[in-house]
VOPAGU-2260 file (C-alpha; in pm, 1 decimal, decimal comma):
REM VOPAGU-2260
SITE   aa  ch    i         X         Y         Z
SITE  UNK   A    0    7768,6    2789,0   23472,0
SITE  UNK   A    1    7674,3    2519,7   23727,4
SITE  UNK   A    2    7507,4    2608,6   24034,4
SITE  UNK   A    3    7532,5    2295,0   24278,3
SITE  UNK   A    4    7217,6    2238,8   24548,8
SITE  UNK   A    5    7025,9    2518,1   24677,1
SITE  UNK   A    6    7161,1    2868,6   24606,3
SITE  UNK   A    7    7110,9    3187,9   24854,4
SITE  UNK   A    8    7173,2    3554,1   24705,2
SITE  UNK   A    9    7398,6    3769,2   24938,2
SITE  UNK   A   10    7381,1    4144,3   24938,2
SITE  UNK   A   11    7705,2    4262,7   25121,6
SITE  UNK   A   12    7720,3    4611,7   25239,4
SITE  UNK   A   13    7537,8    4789,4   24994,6
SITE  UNK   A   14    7452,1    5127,9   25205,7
SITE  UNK   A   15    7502,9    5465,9   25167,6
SITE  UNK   A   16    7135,7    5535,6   25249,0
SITE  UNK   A   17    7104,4    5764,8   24957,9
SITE  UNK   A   18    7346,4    6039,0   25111,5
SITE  UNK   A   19    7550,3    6215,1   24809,2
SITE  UNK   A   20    7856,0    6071,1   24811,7
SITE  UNK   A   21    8015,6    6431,9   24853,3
SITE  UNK   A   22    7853,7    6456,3   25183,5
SITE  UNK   A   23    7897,0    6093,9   25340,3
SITE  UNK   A   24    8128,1    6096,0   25642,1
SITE  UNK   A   25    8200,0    5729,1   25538,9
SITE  UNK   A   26    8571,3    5715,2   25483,5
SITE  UNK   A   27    8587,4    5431,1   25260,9
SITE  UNK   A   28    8759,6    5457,2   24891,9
SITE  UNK   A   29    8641,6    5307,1   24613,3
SITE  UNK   A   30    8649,3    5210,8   24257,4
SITE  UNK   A   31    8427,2    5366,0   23996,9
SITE  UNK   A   32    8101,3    5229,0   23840,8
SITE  UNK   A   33    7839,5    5242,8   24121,7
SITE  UNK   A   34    7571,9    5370,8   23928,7
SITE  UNK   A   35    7611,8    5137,5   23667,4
SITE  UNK   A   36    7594,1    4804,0   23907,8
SITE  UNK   A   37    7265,5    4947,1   24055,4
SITE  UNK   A   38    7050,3    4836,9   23787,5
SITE  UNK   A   39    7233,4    4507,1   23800,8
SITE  UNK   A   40    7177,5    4468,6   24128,4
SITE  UNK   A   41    6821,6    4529,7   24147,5
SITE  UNK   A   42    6756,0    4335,4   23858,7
SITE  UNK   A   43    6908,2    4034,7   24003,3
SITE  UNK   A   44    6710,0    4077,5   24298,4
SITE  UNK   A   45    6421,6    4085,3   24159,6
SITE  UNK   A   46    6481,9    3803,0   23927,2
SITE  UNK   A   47    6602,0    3561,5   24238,6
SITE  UNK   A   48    6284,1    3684,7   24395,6
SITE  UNK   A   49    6080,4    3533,1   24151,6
SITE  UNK   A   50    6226,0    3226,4   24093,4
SITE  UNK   A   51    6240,0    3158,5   24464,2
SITE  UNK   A   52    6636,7    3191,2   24524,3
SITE  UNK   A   53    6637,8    3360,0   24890,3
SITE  UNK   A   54    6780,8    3654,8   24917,4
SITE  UNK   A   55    6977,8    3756,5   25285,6
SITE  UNK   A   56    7110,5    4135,7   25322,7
SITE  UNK   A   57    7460,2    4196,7   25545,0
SITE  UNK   A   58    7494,8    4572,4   25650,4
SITE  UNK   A   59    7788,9    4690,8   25822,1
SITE  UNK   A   60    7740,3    4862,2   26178,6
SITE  UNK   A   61    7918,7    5026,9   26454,1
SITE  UNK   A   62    7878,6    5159,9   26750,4
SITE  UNK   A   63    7971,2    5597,2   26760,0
SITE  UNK   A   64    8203,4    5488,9   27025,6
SITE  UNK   A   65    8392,9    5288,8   26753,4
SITE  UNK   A   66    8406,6    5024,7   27077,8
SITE  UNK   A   67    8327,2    4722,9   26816,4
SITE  UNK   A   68    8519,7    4836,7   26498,1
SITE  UNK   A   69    8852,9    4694,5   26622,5
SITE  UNK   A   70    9143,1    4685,1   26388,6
SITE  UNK   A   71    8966,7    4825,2   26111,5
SITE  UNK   A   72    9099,6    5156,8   26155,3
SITE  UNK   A   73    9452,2    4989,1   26092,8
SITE  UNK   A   74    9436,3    5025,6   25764,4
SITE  UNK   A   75    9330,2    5271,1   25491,4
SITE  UNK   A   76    9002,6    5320,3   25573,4
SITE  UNK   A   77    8850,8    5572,1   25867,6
SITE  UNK   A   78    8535,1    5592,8   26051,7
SITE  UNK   A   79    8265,3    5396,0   25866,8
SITE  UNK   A   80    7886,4    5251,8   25901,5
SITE  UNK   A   81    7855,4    5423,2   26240,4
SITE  UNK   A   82    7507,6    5345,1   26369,3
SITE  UNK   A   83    7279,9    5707,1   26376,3
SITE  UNK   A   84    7465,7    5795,5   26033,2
SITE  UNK   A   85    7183,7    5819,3   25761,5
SITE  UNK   A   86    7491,0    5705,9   25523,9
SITE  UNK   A   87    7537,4    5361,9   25718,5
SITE  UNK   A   88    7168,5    5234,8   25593,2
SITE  UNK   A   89    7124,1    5021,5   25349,0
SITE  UNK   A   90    7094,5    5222,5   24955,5
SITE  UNK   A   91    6787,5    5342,8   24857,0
SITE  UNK   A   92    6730,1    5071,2   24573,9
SITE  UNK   A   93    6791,2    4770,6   24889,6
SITE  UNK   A   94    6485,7    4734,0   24999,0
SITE  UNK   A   95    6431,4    4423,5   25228,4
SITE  UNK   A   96    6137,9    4214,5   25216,2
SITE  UNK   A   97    5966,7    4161,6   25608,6
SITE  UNK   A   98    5999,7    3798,8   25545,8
SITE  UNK   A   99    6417,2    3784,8   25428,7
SITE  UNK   A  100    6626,0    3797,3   25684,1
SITE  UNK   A  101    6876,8    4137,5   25749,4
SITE  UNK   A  102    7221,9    4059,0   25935,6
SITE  UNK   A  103    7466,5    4314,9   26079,1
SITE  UNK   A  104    7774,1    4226,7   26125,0
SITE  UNK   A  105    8093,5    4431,4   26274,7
SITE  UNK   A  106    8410,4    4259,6   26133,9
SITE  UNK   A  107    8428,1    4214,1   25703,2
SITE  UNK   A  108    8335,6    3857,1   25674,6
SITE  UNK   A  109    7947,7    3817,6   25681,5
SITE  UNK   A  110    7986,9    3497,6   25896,5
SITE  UNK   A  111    8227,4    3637,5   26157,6
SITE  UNK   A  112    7992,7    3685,2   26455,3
SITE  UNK   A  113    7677,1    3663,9   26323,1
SITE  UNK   A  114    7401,2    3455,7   26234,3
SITE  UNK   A  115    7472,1    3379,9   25870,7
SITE  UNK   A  116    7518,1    3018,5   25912,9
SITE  UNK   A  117    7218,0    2978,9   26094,4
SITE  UNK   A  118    7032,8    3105,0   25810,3
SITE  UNK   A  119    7194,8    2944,7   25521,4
SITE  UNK   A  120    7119,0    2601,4   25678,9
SITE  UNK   A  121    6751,2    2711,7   25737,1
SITE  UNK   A  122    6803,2    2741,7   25361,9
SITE  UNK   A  123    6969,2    2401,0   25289,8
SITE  UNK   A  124    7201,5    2616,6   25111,0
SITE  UNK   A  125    7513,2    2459,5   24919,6
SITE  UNK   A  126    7564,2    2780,2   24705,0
SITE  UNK   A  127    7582,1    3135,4   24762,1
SITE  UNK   A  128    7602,7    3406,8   24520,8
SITE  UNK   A  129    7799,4    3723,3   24654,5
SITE  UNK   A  130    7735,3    4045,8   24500,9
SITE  UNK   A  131    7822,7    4410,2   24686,8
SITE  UNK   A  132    8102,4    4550,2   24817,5
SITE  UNK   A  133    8402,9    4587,9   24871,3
SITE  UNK   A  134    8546,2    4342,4   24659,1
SITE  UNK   A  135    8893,6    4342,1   24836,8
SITE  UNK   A  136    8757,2    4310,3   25168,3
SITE  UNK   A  137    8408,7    4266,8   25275,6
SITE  UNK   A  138    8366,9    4041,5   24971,0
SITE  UNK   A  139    8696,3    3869,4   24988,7
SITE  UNK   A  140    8634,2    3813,3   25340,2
SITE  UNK   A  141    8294,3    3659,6   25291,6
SITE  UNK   A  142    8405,6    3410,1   25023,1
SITE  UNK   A  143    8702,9    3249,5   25212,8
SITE  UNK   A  144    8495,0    3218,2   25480,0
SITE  UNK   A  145    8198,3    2997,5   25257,9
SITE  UNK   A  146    8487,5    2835,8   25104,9
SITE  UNK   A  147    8585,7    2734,1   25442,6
SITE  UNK   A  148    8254,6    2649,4   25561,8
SITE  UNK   A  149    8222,3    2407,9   25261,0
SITE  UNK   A  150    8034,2    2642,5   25005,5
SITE  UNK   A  151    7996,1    2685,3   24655,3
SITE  UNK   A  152    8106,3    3015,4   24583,7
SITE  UNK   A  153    8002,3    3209,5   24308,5
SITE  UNK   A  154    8127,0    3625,6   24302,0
SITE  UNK   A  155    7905,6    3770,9   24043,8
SITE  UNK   A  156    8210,1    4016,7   23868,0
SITE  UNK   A  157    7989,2    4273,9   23768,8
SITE  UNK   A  158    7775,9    4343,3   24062,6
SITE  UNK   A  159    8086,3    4412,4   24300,7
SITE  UNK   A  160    8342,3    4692,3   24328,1
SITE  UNK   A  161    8677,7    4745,4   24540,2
SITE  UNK   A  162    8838,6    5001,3   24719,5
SITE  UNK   A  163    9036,9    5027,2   24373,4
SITE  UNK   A  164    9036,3    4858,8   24005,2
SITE  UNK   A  165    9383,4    4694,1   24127,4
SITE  UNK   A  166    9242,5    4561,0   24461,8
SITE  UNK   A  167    8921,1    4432,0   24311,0
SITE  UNK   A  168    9105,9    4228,8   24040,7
SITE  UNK   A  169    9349,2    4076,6   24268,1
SITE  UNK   A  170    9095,5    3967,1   24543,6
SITE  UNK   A  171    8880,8    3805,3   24251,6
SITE  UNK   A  172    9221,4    3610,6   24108,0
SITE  UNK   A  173    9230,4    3529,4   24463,6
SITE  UNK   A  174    8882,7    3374,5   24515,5
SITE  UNK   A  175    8910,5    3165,0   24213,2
SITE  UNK   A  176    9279,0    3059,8   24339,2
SITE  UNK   A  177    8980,0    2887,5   24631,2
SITE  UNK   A  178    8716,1    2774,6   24360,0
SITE  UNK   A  179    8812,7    2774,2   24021,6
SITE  UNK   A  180    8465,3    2810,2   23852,4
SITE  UNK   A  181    8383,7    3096,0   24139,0
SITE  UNK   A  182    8352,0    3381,4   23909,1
SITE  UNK   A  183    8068,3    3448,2   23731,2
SITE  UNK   A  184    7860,3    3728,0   23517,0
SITE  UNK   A  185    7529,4    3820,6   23640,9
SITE  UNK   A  186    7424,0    3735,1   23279,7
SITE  UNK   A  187    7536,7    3388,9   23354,2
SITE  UNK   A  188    7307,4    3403,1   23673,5
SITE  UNK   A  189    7008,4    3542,8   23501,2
SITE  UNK   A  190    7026,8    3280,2   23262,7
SITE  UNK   A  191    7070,6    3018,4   23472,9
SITE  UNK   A  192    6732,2    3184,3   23725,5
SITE  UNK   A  193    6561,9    3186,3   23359,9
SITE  UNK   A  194    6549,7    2821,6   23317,2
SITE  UNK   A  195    6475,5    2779,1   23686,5
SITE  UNK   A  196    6101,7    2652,3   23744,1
SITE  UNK   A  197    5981,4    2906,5   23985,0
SITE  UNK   A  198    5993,0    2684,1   24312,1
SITE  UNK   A  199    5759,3    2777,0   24654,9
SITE  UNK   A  200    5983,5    3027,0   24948,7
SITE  UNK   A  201    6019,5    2841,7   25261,2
């Protein structure tokens, strides 16, 4: 796996703010597999953490007037990430550091409206490494728009999940229809951040 310049870790949408799933009002479906992409997840963390990859966190919020979810509701999903809902905050095992920066954003693609770009230029970024959810959108979304914005993307396979096991396989054939060497493991990451020399935070 080749990483190309500076890399930046993005956490998409991983919420739920530790609200049993039977109880979330969040009507978003999804494929199976959570609890086994947690320890991933935090392990990757972690591990970019240390070797000095920056890590930036994307949650998903709306207003309870819905005012700013716009065609969202088009589709199969209902009312989600309402701002005031314990379930629209970021999981339990997301933990943001004071100095990494949180973005909301309001449409699926983490650069649509928000600062994202500002931040991954602050970064001298030329990669970013997507893990979260859902692969078929929020993901998806995210991707085409690095693609477009001249990014290396890399969608770490096993630290996302779709709406279904059909949708998430079809949006990653689709990302690496963009990039041909955009999916990876996040074995191939952690080896890669293993013979990294740890390197100072900005």
């Amino acid at each position: 796996m080749e990483i190309i310049g500076n890399a930046v870790l993005i956490v998409v949408d991983i919420q739920g703010g530790g609200v049993p799933e039977a109880e979330s009002r969040t009507e978003i479906p999804h494929m199976g597999g959570r609890s086994e992409r947690v320890a991933r997840v935090e392990n990757l963390i972690g591990d970019c953490r240390a070797k000095g990859v920056p890590v930036v966190f994307i949650q998903e919020v709306h207003k309870p007037s819905l005012v700013d979810i716009g065609r969202e509701l088009d589709g199969v999903e209902g009312p989600h990430c309402v701002e005031g809902w314990p379930e629209t905050e970021l999981a339990p095992h997301i933990r943001p550091r004071p100095e990494e920066f949180l973005i909301r954003k309001r449409r699926y693609s983490a650069f649509f409206g928000t600062e994202l770009e500002i931040v991954l230029k602050a970064y001298r970024a030329q990669t970013v490494l997507l893990i979260g959810g859902l692969t078929d959108v929020c993901i998806h979304y995210t991707a085409v728009d690095a693609h477009q914005h001249d990014y290396h993307v890399k969608v770490l396979t096993d630290c996302v999940g779709g709406s279904s096991q059909r949708a998430h396989d079809a949006a990653l054939e689709a990302v690496r229809y963009l990039q041909r060497d955009a999916l990876v493991t996040s074995e191939e990451v952690t080896a890669w951040l293993d013979a990294r020399e740890p390197v100072a935070e900005l």
